[in-house]
Backbone atoms as SQL, in Angstrom:
CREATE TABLE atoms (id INTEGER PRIMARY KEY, chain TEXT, resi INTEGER, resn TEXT, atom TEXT, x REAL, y REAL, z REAL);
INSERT INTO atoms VALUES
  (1, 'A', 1, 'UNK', 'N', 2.839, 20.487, -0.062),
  (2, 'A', 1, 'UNK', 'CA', 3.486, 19.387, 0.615),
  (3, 'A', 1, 'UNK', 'C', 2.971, 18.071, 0.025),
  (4, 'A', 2, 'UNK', 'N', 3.708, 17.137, -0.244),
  (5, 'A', 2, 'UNK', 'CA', 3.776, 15.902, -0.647),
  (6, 'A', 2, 'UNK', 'C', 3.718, 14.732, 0.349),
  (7, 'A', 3, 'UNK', 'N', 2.570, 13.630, -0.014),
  (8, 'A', 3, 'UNK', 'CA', 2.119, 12.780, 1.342),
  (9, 'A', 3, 'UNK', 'C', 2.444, 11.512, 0.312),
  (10, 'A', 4, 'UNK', 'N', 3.377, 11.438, -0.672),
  (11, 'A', 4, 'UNK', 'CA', 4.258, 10.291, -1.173),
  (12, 'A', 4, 'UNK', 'C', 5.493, 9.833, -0.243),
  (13, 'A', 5, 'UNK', 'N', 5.269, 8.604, -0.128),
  (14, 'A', 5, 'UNK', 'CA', 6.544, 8.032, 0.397),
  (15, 'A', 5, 'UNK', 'C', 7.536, 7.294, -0.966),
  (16, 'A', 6, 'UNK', 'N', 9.200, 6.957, -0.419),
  (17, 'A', 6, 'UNK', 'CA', 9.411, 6.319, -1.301),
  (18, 'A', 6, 'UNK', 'C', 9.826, 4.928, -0.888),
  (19, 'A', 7, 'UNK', 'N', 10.752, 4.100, -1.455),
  (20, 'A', 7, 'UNK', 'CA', 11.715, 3.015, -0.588),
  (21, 'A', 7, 'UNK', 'C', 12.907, 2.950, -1.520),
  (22, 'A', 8, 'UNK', 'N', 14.181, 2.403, -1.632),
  (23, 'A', 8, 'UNK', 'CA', 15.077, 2.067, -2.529),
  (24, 'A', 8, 'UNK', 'C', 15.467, 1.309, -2.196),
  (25, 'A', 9, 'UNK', 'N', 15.002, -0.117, -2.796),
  (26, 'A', 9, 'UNK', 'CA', 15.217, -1.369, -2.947),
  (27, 'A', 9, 'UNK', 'C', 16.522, -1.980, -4.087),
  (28, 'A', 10, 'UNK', 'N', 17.218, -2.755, -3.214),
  (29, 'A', 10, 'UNK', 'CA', 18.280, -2.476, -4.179),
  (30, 'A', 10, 'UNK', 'C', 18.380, -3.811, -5.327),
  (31, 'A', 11, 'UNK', 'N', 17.029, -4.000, -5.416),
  (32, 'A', 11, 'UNK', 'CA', 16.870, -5.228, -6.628),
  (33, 'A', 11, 'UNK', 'C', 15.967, -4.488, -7.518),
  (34, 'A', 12, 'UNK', 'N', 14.850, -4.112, -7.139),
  (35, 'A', 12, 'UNK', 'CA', 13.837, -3.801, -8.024),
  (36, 'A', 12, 'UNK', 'C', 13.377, -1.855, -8.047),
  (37, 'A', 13, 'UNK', 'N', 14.511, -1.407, -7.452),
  (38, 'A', 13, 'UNK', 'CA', 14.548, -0.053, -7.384),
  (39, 'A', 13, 'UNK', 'C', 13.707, 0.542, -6.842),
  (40, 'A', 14, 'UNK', 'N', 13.613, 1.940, -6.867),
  (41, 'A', 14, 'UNK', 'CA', 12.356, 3.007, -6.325),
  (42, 'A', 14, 'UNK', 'C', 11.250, 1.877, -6.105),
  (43, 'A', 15, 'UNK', 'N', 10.358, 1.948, -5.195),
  (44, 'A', 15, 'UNK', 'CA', 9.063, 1.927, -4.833),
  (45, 'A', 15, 'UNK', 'C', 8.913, 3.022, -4.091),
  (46, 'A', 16, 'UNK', 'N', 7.431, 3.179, -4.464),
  (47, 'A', 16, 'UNK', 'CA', 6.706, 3.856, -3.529),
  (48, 'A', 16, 'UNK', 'C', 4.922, 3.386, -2.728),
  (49, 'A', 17, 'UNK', 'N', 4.724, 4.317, -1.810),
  (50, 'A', 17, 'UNK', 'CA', 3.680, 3.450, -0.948),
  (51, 'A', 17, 'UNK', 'C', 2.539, 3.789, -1.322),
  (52, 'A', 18, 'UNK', 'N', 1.739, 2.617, -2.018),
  (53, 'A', 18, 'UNK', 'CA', 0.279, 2.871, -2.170),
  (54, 'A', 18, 'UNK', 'C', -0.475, 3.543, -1.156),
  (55, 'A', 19, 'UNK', 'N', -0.251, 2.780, -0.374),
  (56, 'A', 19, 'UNK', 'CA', -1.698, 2.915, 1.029),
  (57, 'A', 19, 'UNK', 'C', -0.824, 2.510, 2.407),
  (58, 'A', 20, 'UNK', 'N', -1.665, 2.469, 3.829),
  (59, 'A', 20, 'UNK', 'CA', -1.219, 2.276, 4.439),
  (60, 'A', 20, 'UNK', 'C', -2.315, 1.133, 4.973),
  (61, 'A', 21, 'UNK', 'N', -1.779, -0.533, 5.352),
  (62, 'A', 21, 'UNK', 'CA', -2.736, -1.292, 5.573),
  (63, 'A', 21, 'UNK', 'C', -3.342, -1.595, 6.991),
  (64, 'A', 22, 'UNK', 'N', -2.023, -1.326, 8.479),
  (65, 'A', 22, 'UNK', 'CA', -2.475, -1.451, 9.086),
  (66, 'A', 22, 'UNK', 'C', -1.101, -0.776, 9.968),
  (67, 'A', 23, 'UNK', 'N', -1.527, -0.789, 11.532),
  (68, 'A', 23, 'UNK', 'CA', -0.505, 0.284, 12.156),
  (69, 'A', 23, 'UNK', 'C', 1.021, -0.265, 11.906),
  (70, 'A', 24, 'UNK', 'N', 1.476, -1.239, 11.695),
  (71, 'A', 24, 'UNK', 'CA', 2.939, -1.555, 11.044),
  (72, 'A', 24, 'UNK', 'C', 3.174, -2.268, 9.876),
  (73, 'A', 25, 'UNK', 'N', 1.867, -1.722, 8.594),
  (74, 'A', 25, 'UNK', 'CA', 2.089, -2.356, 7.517),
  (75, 'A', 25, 'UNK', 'C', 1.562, -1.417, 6.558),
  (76, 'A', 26, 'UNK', 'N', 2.806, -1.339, 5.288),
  (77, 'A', 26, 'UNK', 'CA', 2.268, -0.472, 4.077),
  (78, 'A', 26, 'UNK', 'C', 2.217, -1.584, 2.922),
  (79, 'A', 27, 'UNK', 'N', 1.811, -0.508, 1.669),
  (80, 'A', 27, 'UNK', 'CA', 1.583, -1.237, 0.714),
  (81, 'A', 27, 'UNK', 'C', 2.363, -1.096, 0.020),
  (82, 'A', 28, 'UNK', 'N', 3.506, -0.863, -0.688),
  (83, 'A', 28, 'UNK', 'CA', 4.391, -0.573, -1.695),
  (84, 'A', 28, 'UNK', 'C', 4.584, -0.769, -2.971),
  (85, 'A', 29, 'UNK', 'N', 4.619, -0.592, -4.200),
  (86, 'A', 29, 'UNK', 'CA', 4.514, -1.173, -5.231),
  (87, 'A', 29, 'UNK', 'C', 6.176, -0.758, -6.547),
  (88, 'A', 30, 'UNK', 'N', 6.613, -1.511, -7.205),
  (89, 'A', 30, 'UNK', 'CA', 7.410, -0.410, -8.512),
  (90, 'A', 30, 'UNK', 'C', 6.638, 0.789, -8.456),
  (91, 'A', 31, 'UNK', 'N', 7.656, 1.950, -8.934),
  (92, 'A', 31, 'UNK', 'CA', 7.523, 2.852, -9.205),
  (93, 'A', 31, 'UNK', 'C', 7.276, 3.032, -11.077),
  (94, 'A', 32, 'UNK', 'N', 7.410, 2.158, -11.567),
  (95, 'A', 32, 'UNK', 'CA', 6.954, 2.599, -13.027),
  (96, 'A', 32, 'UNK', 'C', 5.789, 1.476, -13.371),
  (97, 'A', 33, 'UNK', 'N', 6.517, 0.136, -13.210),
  (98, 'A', 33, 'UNK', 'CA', 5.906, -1.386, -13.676),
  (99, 'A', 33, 'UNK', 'C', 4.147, -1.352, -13.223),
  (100, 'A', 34, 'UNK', 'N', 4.417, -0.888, -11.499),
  (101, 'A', 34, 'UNK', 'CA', 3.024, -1.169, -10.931),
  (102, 'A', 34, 'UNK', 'C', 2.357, -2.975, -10.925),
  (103, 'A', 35, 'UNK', 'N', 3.868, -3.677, -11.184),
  (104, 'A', 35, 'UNK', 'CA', 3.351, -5.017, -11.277),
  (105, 'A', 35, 'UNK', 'C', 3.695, -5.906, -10.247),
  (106, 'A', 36, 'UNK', 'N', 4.967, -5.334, -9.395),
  (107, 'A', 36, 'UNK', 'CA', 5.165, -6.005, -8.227),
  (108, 'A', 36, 'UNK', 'C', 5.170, -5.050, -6.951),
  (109, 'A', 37, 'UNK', 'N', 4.581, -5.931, -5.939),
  (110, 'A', 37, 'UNK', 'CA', 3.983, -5.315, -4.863),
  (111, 'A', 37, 'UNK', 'C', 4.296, -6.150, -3.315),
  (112, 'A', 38, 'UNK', 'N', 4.652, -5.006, -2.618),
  (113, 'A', 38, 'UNK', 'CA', 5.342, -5.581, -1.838),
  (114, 'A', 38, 'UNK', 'C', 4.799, -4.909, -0.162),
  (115, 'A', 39, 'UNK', 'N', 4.507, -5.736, 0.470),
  (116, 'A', 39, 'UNK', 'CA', 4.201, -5.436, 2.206),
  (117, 'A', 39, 'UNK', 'C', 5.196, -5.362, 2.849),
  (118, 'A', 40, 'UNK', 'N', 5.247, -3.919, 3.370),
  (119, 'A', 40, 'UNK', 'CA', 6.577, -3.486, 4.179),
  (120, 'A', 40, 'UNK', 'C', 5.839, -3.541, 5.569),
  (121, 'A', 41, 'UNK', 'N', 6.686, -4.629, 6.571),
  (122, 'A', 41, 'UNK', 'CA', 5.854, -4.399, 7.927),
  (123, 'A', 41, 'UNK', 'C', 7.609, -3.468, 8.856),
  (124, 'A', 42, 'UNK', 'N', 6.760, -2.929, 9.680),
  (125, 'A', 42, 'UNK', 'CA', 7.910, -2.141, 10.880),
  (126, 'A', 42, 'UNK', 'C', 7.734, -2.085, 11.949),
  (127, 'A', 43, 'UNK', 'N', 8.643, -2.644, 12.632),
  (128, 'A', 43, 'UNK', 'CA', 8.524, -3.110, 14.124),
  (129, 'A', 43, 'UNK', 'C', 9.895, -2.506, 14.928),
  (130, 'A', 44, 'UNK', 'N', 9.793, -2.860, 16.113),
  (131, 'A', 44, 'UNK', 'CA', 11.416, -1.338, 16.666),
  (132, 'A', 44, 'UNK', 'C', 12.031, -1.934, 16.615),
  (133, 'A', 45, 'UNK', 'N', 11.731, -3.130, 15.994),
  (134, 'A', 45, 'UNK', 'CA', 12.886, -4.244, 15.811),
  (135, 'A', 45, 'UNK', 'C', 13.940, -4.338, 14.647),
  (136, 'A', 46, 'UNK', 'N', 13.081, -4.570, 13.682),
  (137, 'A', 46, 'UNK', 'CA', 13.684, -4.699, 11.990),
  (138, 'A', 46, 'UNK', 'C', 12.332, -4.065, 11.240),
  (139, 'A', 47, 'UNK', 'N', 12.503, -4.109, 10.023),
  (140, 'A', 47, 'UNK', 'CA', 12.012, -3.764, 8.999),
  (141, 'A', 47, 'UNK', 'C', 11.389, -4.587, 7.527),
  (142, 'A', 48, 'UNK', 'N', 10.454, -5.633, 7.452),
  (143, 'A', 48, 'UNK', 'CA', 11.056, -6.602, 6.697),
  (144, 'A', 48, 'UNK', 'C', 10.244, -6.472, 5.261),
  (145, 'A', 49, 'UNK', 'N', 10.553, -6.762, 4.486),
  (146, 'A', 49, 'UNK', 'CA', 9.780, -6.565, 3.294),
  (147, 'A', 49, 'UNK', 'C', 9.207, -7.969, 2.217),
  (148, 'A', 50, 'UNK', 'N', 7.797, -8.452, 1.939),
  (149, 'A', 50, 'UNK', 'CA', 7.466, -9.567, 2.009),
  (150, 'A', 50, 'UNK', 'C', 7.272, -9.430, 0.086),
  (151, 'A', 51, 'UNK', 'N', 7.376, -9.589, -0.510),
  (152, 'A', 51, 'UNK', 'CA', 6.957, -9.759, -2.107),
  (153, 'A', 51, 'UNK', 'C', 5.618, -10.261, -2.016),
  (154, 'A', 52, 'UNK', 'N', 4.837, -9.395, -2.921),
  (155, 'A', 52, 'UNK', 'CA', 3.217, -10.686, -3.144),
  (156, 'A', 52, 'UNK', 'C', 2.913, -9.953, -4.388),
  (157, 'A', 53, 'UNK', 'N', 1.837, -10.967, -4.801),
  (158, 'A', 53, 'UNK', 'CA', 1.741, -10.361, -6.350),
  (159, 'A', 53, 'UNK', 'C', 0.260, -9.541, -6.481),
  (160, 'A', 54, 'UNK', 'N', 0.082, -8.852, -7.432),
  (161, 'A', 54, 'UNK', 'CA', -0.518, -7.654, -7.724),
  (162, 'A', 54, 'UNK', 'C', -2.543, -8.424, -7.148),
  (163, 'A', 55, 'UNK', 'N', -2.439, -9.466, -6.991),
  (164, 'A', 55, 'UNK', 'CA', -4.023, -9.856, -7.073),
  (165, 'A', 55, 'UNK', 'C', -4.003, -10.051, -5.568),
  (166, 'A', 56, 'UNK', 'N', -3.046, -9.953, -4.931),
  (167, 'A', 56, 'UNK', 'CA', -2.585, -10.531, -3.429),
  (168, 'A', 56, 'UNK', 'C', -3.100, -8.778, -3.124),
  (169, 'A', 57, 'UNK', 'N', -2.422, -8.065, -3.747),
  (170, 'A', 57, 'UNK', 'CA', -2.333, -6.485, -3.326),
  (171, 'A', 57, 'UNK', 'C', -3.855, -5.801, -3.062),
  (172, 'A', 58, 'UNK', 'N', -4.038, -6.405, -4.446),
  (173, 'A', 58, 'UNK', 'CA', -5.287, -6.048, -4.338),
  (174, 'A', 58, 'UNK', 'C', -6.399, -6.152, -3.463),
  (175, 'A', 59, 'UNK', 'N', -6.351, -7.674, -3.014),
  (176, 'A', 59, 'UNK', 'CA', -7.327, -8.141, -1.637),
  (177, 'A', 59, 'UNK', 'C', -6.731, -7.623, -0.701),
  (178, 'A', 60, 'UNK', 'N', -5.636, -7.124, -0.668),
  (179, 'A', 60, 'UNK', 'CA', -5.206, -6.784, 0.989),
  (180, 'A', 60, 'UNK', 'C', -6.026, -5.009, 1.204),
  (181, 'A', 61, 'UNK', 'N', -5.682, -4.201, -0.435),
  (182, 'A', 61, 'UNK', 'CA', -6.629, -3.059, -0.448),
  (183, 'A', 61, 'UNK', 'C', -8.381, -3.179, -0.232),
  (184, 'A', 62, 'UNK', 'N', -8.446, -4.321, -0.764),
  (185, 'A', 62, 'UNK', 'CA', -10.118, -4.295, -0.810),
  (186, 'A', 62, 'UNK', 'C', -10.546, -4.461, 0.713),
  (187, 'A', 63, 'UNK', 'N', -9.691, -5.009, 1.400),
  (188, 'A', 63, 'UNK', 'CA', -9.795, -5.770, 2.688),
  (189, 'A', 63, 'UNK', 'C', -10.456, -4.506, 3.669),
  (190, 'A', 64, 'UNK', 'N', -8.491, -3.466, 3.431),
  (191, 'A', 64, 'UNK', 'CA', -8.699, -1.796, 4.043),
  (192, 'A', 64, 'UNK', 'C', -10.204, -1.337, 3.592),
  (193, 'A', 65, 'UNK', 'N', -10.622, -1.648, 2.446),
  (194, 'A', 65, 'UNK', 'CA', -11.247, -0.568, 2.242),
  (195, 'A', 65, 'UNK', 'C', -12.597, -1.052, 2.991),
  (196, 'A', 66, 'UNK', 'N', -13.449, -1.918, 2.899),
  (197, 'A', 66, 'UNK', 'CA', -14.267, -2.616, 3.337),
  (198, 'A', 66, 'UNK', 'C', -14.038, -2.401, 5.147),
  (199, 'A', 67, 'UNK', 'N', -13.512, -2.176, 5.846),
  (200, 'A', 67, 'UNK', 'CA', -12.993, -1.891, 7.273),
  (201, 'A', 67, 'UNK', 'C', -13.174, -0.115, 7.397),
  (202, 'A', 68, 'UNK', 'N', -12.798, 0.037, 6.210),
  (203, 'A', 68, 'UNK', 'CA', -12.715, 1.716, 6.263),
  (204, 'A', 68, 'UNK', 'C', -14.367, 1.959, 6.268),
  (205, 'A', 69, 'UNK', 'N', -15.208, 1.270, 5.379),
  (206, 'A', 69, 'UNK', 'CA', -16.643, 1.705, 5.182),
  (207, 'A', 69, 'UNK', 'C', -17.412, 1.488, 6.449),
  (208, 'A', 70, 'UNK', 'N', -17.090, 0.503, 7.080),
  (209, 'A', 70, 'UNK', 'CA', -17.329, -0.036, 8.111),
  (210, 'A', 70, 'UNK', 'C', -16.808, 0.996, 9.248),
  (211, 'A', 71, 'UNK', 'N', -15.962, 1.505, 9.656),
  (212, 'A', 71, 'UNK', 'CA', -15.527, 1.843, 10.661),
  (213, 'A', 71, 'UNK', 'C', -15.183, 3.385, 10.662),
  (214, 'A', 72, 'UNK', 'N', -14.666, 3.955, 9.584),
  (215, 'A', 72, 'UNK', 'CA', -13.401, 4.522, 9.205),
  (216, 'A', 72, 'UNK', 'C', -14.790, 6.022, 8.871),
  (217, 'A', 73, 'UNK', 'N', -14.376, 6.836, 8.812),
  (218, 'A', 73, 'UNK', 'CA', -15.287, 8.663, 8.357),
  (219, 'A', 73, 'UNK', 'C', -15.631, 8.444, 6.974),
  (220, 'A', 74, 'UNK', 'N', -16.178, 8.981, 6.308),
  (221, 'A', 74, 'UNK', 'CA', -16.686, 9.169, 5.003),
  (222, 'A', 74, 'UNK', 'C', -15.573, 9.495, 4.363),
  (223, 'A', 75, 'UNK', 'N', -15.256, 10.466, 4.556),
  (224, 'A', 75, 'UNK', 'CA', -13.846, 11.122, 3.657),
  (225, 'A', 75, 'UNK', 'C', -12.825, 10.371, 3.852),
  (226, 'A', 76, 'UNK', 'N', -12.616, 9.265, 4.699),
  (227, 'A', 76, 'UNK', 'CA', -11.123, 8.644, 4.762),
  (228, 'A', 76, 'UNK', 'C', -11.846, 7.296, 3.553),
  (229, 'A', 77, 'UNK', 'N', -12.839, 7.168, 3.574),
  (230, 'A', 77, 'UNK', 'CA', -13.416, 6.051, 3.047),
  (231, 'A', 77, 'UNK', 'C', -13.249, 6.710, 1.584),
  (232, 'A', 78, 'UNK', 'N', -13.579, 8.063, 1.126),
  (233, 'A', 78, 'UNK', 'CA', -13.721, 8.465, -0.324),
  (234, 'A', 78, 'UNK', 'C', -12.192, 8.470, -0.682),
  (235, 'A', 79, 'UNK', 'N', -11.505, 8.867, 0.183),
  (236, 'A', 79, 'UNK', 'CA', -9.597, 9.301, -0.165),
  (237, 'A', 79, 'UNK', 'C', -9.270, 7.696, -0.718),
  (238, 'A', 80, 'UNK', 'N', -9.897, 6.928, 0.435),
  (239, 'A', 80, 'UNK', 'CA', -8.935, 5.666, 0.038),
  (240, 'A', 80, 'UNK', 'C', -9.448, 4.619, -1.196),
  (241, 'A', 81, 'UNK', 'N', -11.068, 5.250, -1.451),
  (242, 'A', 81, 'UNK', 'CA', -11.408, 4.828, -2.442),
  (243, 'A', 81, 'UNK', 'C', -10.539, 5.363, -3.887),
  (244, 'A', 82, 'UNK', 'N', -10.572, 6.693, -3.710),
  (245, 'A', 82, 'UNK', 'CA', -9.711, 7.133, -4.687),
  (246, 'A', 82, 'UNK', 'C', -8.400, 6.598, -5.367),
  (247, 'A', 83, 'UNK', 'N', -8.151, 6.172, -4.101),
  (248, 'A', 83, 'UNK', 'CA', -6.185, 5.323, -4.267),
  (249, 'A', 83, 'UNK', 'C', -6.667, 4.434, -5.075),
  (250, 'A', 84, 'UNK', 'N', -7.842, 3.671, -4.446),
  (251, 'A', 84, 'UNK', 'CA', -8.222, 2.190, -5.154),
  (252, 'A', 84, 'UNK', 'C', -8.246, 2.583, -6.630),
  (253, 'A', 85, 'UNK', 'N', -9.411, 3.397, -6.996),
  (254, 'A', 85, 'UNK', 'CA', -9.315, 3.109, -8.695),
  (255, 'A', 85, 'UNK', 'C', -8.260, 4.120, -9.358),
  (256, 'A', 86, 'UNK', 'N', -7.428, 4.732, -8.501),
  (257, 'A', 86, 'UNK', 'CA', -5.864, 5.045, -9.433),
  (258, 'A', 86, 'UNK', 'C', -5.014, 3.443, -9.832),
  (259, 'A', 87, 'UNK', 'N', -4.665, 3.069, -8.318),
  (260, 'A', 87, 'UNK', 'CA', -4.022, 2.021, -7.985),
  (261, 'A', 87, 'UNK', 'C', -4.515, 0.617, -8.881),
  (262, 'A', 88, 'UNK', 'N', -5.426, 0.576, -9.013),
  (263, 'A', 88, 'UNK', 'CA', -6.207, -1.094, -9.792),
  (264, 'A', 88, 'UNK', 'C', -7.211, -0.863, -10.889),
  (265, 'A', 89, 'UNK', 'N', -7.092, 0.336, -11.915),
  (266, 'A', 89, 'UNK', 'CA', -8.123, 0.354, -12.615),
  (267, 'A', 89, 'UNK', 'C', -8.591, -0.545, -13.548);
């Protein structure tokens, strides 16, 4: 089983979701480029999707992750470390 999400954006095509940042916010990025990155928040309302750029992405991951060390189990802290140096090497 596969724990990839996708999106189909109808400007900049396929994305899919890095991480998850907070209970109604992901991380999304291109699916090939990896250069634009985008915060999908979801509410029972709408759905809205914000553009930010890859150094923006990055602090919003470092942010999770630093909260995760802090708060979060060992293993959710090693998984999401993992994303990190796929995601920003």
């Amino acid at each position: 089983m596969s724990n990839e999400i996708y999106f189909n954006h109808p400007t900049f095509g396929l994305l899919y979701r890095v991480c998850v940042l907070d209970d109604n916010q992901e991380l999304f990025t291109t699916l090939y480029a990896q250069r634009l990155f985008f915060i999908v928040t979801t509410t029972p309302q709408n759905t809205s999707l914000e553009p930010i750029s890859r150094s923006d992405g990055r602090l919003l991951v470092e942010k999770r992750l630093r909260n995760l060390r802090r708060l979060g189990t060992p293993q959710d802290y090693k998984d999401f470390y993992d994303m990190y140096k796929q995601s920003f090497p």
